[in-house]
C-alpha positions as CSV (number, residue, x, y, z in Angstrom):
1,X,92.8,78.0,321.5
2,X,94.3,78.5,317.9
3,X,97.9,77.6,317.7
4,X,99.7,79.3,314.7
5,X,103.6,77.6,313.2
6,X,105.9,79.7,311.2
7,X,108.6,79.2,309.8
8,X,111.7,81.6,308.5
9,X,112.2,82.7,305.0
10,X,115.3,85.3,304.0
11,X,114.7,88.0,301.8
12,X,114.9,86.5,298.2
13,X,116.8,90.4,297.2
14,X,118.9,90.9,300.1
15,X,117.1,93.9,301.8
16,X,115.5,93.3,304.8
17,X,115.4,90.7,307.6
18,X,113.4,88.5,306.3
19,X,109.7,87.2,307.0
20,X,107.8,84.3,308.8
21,X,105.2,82.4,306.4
22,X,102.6,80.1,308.6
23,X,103.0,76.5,308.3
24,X,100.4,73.3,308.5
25,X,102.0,70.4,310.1
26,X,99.2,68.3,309.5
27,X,97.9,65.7,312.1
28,X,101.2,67.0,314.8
29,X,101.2,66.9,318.6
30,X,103.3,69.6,320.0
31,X,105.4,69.4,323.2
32,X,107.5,72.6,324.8
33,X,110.0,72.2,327.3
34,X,111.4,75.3,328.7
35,X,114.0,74.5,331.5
36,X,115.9,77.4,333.4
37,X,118.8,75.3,333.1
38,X,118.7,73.4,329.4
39,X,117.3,75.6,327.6
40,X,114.1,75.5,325.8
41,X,113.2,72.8,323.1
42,X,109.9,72.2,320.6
43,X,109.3,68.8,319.7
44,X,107.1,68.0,316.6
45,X,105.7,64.6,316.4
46,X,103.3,64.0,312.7
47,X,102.2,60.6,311.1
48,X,101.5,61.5,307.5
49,X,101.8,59.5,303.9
50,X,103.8,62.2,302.3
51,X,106.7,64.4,303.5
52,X,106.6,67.8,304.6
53,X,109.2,69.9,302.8
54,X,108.5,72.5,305.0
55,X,110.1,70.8,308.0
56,X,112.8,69.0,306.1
57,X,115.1,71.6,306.7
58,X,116.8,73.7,308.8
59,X,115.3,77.6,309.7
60,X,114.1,79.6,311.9
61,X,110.2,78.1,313.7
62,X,107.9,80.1,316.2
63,X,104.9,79.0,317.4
64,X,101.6,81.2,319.1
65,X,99.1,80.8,320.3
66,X,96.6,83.7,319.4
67,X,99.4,86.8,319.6
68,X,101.2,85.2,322.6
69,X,104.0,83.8,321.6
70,X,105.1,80.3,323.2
71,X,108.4,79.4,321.4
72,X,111.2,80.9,319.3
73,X,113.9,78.9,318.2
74,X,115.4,76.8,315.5
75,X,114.9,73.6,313.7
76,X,118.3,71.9,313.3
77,X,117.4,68.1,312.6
78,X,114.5,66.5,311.1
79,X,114.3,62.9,311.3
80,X,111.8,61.0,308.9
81,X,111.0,57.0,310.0
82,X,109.4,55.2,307.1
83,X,106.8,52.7,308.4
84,X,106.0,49.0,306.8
85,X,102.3,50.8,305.9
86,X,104.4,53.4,303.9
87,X,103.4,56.2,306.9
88,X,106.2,58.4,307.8
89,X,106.5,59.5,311.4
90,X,108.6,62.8,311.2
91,X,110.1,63.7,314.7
92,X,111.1,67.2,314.7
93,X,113.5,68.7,317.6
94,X,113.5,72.6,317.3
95,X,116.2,74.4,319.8
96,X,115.6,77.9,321.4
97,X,118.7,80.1,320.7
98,X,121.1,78.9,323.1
99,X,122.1,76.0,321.4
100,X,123.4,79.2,319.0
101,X,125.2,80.9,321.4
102,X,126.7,77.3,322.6
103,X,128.3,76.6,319.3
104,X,129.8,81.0,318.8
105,X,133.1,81.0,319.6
106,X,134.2,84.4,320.9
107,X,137.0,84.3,318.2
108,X,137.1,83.4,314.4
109,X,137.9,80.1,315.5
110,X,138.4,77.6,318.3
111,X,141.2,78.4,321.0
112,X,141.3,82.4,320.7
113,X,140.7,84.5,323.4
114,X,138.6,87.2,323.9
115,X,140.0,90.2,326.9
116,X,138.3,92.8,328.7
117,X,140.5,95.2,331.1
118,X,138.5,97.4,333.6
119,X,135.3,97.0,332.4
120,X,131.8,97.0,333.2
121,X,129.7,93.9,333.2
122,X,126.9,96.5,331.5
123,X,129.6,96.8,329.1
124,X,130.6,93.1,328.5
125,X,127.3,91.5,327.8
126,X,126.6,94.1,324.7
127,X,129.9,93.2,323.6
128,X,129.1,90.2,323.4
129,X,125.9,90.3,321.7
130,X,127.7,91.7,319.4
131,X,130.2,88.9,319.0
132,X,127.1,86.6,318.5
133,X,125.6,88.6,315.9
134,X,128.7,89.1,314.0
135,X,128.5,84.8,313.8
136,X,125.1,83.6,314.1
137,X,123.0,82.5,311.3
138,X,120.4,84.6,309.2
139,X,117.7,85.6,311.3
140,X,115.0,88.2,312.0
141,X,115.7,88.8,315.8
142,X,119.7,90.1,316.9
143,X,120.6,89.6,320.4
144,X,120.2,92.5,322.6
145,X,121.2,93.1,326.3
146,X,119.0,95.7,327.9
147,X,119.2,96.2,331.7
148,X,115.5,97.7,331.6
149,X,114.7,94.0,330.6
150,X,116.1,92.2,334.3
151,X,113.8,91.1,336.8
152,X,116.8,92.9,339.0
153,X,119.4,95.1,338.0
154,X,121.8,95.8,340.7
155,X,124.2,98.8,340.8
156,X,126.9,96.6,340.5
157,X,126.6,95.6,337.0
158,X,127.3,99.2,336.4
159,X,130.2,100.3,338.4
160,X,131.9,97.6,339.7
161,X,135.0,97.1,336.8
162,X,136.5,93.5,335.9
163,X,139.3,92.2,333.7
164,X,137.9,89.0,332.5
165,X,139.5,86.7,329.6
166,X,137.2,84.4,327.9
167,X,137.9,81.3,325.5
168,X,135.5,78.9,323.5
169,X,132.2,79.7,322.7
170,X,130.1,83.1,323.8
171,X,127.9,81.0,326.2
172,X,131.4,79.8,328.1
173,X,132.1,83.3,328.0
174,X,128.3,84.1,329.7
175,X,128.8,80.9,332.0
176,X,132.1,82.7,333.4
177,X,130.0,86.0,333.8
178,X,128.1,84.0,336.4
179,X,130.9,83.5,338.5
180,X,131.5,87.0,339.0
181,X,128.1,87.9,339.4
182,X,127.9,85.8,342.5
183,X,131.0,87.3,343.7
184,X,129.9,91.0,343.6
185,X,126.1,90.8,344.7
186,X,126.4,90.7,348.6
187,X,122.9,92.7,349.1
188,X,121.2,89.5,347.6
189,X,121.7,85.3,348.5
190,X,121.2,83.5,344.8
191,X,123.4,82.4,342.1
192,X,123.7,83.8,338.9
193,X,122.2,82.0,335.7
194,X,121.7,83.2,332.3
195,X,118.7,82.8,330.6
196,X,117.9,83.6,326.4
197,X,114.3,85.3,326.1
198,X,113.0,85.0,322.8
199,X,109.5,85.6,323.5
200,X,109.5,89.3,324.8
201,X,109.7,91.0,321.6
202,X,109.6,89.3,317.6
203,X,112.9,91.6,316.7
204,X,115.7,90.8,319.6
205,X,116.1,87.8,321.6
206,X,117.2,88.9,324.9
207,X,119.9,87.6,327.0
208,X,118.9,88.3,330.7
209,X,121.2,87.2,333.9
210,X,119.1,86.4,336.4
211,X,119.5,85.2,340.0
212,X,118.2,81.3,341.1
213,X,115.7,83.5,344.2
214,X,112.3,84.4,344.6
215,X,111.2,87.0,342.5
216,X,110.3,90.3,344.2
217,X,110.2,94.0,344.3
218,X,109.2,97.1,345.9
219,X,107.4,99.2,344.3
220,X,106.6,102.2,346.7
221,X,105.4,103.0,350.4
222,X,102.5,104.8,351.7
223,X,102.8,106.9,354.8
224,X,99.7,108.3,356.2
225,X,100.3,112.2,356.4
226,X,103.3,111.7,354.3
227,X,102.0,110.2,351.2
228,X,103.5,107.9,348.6
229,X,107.2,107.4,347.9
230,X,108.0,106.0,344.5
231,X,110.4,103.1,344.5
232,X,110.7,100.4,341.7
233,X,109.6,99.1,338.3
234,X,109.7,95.1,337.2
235,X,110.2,94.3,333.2
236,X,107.4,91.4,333.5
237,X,104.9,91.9,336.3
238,X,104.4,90.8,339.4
239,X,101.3,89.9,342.0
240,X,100.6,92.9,343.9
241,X,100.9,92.8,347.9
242,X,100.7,95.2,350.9
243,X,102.6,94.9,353.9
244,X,102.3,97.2,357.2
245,X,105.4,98.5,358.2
246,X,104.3,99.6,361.5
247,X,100.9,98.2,364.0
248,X,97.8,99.9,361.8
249,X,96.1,102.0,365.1
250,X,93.2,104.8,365.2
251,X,91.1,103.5,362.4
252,X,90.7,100.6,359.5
253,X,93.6,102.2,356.3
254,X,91.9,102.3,352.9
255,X,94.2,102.3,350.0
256,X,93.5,103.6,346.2
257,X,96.7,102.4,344.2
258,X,97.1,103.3,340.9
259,X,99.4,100.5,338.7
260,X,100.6,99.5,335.6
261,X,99.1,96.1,334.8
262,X,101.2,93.0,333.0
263,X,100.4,94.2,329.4
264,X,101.5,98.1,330.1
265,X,97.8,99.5,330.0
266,X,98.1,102.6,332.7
267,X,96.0,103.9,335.0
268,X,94.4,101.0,336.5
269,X,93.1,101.3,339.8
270,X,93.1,98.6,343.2
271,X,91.7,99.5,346.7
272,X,92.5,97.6,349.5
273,X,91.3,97.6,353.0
274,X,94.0,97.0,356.0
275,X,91.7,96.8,359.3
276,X,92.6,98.5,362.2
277,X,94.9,96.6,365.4
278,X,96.5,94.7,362.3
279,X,100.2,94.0,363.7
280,X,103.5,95.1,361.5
281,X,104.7,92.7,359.1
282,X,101.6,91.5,357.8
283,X,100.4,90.8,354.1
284,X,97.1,91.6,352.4
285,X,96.8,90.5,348.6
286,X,95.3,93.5,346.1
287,X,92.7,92.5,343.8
288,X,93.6,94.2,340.7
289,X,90.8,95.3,337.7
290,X,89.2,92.3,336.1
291,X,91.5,90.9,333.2
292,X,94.5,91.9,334.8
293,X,97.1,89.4,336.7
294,X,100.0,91.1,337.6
295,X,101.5,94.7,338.2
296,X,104.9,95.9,336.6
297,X,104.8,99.3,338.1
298,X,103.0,101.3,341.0
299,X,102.4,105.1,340.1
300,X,100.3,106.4,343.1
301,X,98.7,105.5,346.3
302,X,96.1,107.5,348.0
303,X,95.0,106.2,351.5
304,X,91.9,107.5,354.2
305,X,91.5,106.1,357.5
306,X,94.6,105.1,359.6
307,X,97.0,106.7,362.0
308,X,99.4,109.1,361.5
309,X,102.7,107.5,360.8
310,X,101.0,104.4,359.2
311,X,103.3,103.1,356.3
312,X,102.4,100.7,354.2
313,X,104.6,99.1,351.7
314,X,103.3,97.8,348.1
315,X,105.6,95.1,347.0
316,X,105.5,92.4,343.7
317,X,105.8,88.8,344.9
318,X,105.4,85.8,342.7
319,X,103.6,85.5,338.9
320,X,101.2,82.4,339.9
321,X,99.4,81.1,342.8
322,X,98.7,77.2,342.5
323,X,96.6,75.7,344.9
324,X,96.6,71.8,345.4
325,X,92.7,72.0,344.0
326,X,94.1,72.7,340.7
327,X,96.7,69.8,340.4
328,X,96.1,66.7,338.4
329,X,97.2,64.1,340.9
330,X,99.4,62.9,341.7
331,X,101.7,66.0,343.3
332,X,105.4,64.7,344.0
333,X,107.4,66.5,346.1
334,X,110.6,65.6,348.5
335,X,113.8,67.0,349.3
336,X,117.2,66.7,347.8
337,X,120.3,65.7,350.0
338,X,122.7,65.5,346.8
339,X,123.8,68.9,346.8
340,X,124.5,69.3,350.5
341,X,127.4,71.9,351.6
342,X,128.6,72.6,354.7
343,X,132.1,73.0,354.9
344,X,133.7,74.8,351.4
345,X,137.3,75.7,350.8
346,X,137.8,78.7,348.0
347,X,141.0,78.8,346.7
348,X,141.9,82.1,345.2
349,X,144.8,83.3,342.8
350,X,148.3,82.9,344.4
351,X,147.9,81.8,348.8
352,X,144.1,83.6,349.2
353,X,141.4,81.6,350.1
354,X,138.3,81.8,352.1
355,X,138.5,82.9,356.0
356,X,137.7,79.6,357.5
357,X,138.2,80.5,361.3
358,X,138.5,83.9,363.1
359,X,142.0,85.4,363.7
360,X,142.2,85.1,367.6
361,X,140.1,82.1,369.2
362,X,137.4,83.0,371.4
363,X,138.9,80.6,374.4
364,X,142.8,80.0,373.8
365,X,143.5,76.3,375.5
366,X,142.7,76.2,378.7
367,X,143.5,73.8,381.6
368,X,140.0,72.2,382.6
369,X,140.7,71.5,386.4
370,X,137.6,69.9,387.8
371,X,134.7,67.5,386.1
372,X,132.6,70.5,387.1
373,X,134.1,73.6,385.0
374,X,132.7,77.1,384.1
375,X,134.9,79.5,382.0
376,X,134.3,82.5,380.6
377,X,135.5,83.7,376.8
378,X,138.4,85.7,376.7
379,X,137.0,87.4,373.6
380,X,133.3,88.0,371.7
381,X,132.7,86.6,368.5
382,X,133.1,89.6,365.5
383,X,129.8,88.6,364.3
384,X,126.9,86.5,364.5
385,X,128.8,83.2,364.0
386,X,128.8,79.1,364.4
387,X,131.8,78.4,367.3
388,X,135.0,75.7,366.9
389,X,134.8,73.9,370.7
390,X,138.0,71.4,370.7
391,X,138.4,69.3,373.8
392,X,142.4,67.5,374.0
393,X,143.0,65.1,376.1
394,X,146.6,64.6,376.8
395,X,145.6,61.8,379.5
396,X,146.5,58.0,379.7
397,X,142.6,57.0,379.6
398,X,139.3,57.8,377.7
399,X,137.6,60.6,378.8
400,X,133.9,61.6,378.4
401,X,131.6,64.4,378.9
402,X,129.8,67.0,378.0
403,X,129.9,71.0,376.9
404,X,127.2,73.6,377.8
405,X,127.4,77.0,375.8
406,X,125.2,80.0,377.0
407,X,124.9,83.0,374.8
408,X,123.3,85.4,372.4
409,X,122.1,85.8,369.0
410,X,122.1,89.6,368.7
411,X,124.1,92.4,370.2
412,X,123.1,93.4,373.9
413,X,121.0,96.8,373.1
414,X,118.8,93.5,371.0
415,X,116.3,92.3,370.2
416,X,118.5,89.3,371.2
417,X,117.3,85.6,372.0
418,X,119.3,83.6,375.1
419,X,120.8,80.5,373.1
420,X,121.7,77.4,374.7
421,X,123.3,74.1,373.9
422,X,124.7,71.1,375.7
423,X,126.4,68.2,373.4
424,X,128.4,64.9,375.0
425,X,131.7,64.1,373.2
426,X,134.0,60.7,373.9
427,X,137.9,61.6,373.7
428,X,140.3,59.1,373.3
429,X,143.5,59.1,375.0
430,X,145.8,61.5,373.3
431,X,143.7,63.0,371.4
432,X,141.5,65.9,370.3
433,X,138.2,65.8,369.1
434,X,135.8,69.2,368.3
435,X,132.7,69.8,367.5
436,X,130.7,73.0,365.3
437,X,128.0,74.6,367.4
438,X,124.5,74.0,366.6
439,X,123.3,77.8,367.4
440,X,124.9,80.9,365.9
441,X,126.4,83.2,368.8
442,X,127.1,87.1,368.6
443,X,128.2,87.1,372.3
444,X,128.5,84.3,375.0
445,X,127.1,85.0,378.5
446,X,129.7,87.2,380.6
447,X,127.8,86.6,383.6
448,X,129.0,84.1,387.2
449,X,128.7,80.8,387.7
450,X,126.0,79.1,386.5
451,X,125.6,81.3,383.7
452,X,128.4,81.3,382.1
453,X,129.7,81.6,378.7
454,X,130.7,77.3,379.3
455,X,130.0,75.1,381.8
456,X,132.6,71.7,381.0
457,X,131.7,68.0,382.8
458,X,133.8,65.3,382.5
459,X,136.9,66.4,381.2
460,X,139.2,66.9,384.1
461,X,142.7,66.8,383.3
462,X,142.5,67.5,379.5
463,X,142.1,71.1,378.0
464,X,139.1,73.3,375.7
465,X,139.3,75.8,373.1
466,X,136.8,77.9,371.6
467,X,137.1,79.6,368.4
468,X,134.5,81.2,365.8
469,X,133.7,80.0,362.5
470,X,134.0,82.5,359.7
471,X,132.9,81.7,356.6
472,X,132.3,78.4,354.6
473,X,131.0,76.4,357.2
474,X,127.6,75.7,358.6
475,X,127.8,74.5,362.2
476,X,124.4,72.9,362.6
477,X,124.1,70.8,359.5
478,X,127.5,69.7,360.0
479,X,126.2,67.7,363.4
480,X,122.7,67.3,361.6
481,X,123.9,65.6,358.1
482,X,127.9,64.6,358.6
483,X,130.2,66.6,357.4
484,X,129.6,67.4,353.4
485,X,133.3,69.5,352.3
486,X,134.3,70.3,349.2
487,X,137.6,72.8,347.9
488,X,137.3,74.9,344.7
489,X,140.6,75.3,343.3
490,X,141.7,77.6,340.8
491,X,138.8,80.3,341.3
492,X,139.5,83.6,339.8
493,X,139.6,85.4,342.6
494,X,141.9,88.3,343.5
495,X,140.9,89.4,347.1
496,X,139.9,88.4,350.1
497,X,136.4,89.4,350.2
498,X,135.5,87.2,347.0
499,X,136.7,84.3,348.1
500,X,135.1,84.8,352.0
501,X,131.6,86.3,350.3
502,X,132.0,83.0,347.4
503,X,132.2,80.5,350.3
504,X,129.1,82.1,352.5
505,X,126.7,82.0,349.6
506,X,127.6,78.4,348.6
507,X,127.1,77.2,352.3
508,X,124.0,79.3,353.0
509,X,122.2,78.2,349.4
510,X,123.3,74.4,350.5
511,X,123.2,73.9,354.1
512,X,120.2,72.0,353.9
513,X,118.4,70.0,351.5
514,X,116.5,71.9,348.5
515,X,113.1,71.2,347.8
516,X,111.7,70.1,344.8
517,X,107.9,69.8,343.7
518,X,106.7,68.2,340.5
519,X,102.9,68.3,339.3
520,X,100.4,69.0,336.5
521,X,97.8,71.3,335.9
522,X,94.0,70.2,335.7
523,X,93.0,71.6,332.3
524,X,90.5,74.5,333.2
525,X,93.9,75.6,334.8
526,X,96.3,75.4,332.3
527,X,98.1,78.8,331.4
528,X,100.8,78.5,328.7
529,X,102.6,82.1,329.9
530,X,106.7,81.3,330.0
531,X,106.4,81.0,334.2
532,X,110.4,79.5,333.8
533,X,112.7,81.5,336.0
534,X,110.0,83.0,337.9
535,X,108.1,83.0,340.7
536,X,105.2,80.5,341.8
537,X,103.1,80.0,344.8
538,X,102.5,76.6,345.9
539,X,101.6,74.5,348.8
540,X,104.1,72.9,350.5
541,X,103.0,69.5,352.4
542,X,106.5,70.3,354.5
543,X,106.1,73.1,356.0
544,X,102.0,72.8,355.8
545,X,101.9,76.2,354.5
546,X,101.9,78.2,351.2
547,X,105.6,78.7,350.0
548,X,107.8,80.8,347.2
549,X,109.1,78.3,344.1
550,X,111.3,79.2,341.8
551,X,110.2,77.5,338.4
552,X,112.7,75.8,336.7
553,X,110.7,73.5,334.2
554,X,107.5,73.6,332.7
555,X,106.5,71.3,329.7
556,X,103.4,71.9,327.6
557,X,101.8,69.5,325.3
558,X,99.1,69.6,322.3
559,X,97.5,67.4,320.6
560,X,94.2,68.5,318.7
561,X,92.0,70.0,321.3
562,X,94.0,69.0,324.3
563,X,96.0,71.0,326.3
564,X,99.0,69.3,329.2
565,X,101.0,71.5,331.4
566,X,103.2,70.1,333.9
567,X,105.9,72.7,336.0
568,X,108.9,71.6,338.3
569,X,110.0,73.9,340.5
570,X,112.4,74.8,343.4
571,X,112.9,75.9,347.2
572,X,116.3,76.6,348.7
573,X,116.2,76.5,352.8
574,X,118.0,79.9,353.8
575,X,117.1,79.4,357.0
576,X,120.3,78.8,358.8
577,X,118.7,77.6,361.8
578,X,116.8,74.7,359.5
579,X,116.1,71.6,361.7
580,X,114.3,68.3,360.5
């Protein structure tokens, strides 16, 4: 391992960008910490007798290792400490180019305003690139927005038009980008963040919005007696997986894939074997040509073997595996309750906010006339939804009992499961209490007594209605963690849909509790590649399998011959049905 430091100098005569000459910080230790949601940051930590006028002020630093570059950024503050043996220990904090973009603002000066009317967000973010280049300091690199850079690009970036003002700085501006972003991409449950890439290329640092998810991509089918259907690229590489589509019958399916490995050499060439009676959905890793890690593009497939109709689909999931055999322990990892959401209000521009129960209840009140009751619905849920059950007790006493729902999760022509639930509620006199469903229904059983859409004991004398949850709430982690509300106010948005599709991807991303794991490489392990914002394979102790991370820290350290890596990393539960 050779590291290499550089350091920017301008062109003495005015032509050109400028060059990088190699520095010797003598006797240093190194640390990098690249966070998805700081930024990145260099520290520089030397002992010496004499300074370093190199590092005494401020410019433009990158640091490699070999050609691989592991940091681009700039050095803002030195800070010299004179010791009583006349040693000076000189800290050095260099910022990646965020901290730039921070301090921009989108006008000549604080308070201005910066308008767009009916435009693209492929047009905005070159904008303002631009905007950030017009103000930034001397540098080599110029920021660049290229949509053939994005782990994901969605069509929406491209036609969907906005009128967005933004004040303050050109990362505010970016920062309110996000917002709409999360707004517009339905196909697709993440939030929006912006990273700055400095590391891609030595002449632009890229600004890439990218979604908090796992990292993945399709890159073509196989069909046997149909052949192979071209799908998608991906800017950085991925690992390189087959899934069957459909049961593999007749015969054992031998694949020939031609690929585009990580550092654009093409063809390379990966076989894989998929044995016969292996049931749909399953995954089979391809081992790629010796050297090679990961695949940005698929170019062909050629299969033998199989049955007709066989399809086989190449996909790109993840940039590292990590086993627990190559962690330094110890491994931390736990769940986070902070962030819990399960009930969220979106308020809109003018009266709109977020559809919070259905137009028409399910149930309307209804007398309950025996402690023995079955009802049916008087109308389906629209969709696959949690259900409202409110039992009012206009009484002179206390009553108790319970409520039995029967019903489905998917429409009758299925595949459909038969859900049921039974909770107990206490309702005091003159009062109503309800209570959020713990299963999602898409229809409630239509059929006679017993099975029924509800089957009521206890409440004789009071009255039940049923209605459906529509968006912004979570039924089940409402009973499983209390109730955990919040109201945005003052959101942006001008139609219904945004504030309804806003509120469903705040509750389904925080539901439940996200997963967190912390741990450090052993050092036969340690691979310095920028894995932040992408997508890592690790074992998770609470699920007692292997499970998708999405890196959002990794710090690496040198000193002499030694080499640290330590990674955090993510894992949201989707899973609306989560249980502990």
């Amino acid at each position: 391992m050779t590291l290499k430091f550089e350091g920017y100098v301008k062109s003495p005569d005015g032509f050109g960008t400028g060059t990088y000459e190699v520095l010797h910080p003598k006797g240093a230790s190194i640390e990098i910490t690249r966070s998805l949601f700081e930024g990145d940051v260099l520290q520089l930590t030397s002992v010496r007798n004499t300074p370093d006028p190199a590092l005494e002020k401020a410019r433009g630093i990158r640091l490699y290792e070999e050609n691989k570059k592991l940091f681009d950024g700039y050095l803002r503050a030195p800070d010299y400490r004179r010791g009583s043996n006349k040693y000076r220990t000189l800290t050095t904090g260099v910022y990646d180019w965020r901290k730039e973009l921070e301090a921009i603002y989108i006008t000549e000066s604080a308070g201005g305003t910066e308008s767009y009317v009916d435009r693209s967000i492929d047009f905005i973010l070159p904008d303002l690139c631009r905007i950030a280049n017009s103000a930034g300091v001397v540098k080599k690199q110029t920021y660049k927005y290229d949509p053939a850079r994005l782990p994901y690009h969605p069509s929406l970036f491209e036609t969907e038009l906005i009128s967005p003002t933004f004040t303050n700085t050109v990362w505010d501006a970016f920062t309110e980008l996000t917002k709409q972003m999360d707004i517009l991409e339905i196909s697709r449950t993440g939030q929006w963040v912006f990273k700055v890439d400095s590391l891609q290329d030595d002449n632009y640092i890229y600004i890439i919005p990218q979604m908090i998810s796992i990292d993945a991509v399709i890159f073509g089918d196989f069909e046997v007696g149909a052949g192979f259907t071209d799908h998608f690229t991906h800017p950085y590489g991925l690992m390189l997986w087959a899934k069957t589509l459909e049961d593999i019958t007749s015969s054992d399916l031998t694949l020939t894939i031609t690929y585009i490995d990580q550092g654009g050499a093409n063809p390379n060439t990966a076989t894989v074997m998929i044995p016969r009676d292996t049931p749909k959905g399953s995954y089979f890793s391809v081992p790629l040509e010796p050297g090679d890690k990961l695949v940005k593009d698929v170019t062909n497939i050629t299969g033998s073997g199989g049955g007709t109709g066989n399809t086989i689909r190449l996909e790109g999931k993840g940039t590292r595996t990590i086993p627990d055999w190559k962690l330094q322990p110890p491994k931390s990892i736990g769940k986070d309750y902070r962030k819990l959401l399960n009930h969220v209000v979106i308020k809109g521009k003018g009266n709109l906010k977020n559809q919070t129960l259905g137009d028409i209840p399910l149930l309307d009140s209804t007398s309950i006339t025996s402690n023995d009751f079955y009802v049916n619905p008087d109308t389906q849920p629209t969709m696959r939804n949690y259900l409202k059950v409110t039992i009012s007790n206009p009484t002179a006493g206390d009553k108790t009992g319970s409520v039995k729902l029967r019903g489905f999760s998917a429409p009758p022509e299925g595949p459909d499961e038969l859900l049921e639930e039974r909770f107990y509620l206490r309702v005091p006199a003159g009062q109503a209490i309800n209570h959020a469903t713990d299963n999602r229904y898409y229809s409630l059983s239509m059929n006679v007594s017993p099975n029924t859409g509800l089957n009521i004991t206890g409440f004789w004398g009071c009255t039940v209605k049923m209605e459906e949850f529509m968006y912004g709430v979570a039924g089940r982690s409402i009973n499983m963690f209390g109730l955990r509300a919040d109201t945005i106010l003052k959101v942006d948005f001008d139609t219904q849909l945004k504030c309804d599709s806003y509120a469903h991807e705040l509750v389904e991303s925080y539901h439940a509790p996200t997963v967190y794991i912390s741990a450090s490489l052993k050092p036969g392990y340690i691979d310095t590649s920028d894995l932040v914002g992408k997508t890592v394979r690790l074992e998770d102790e609470l699920t007692g399998t292997q499970e998708d991370f999405l890196c959002t820290k990794q710090v690496l350290r040198f000193s002499g011959t030694q080499r640290y890596e330590q990674i955090e990393a993510m894992r949201f539960n989707y899973d609306w049905e989560y249980t502990e």
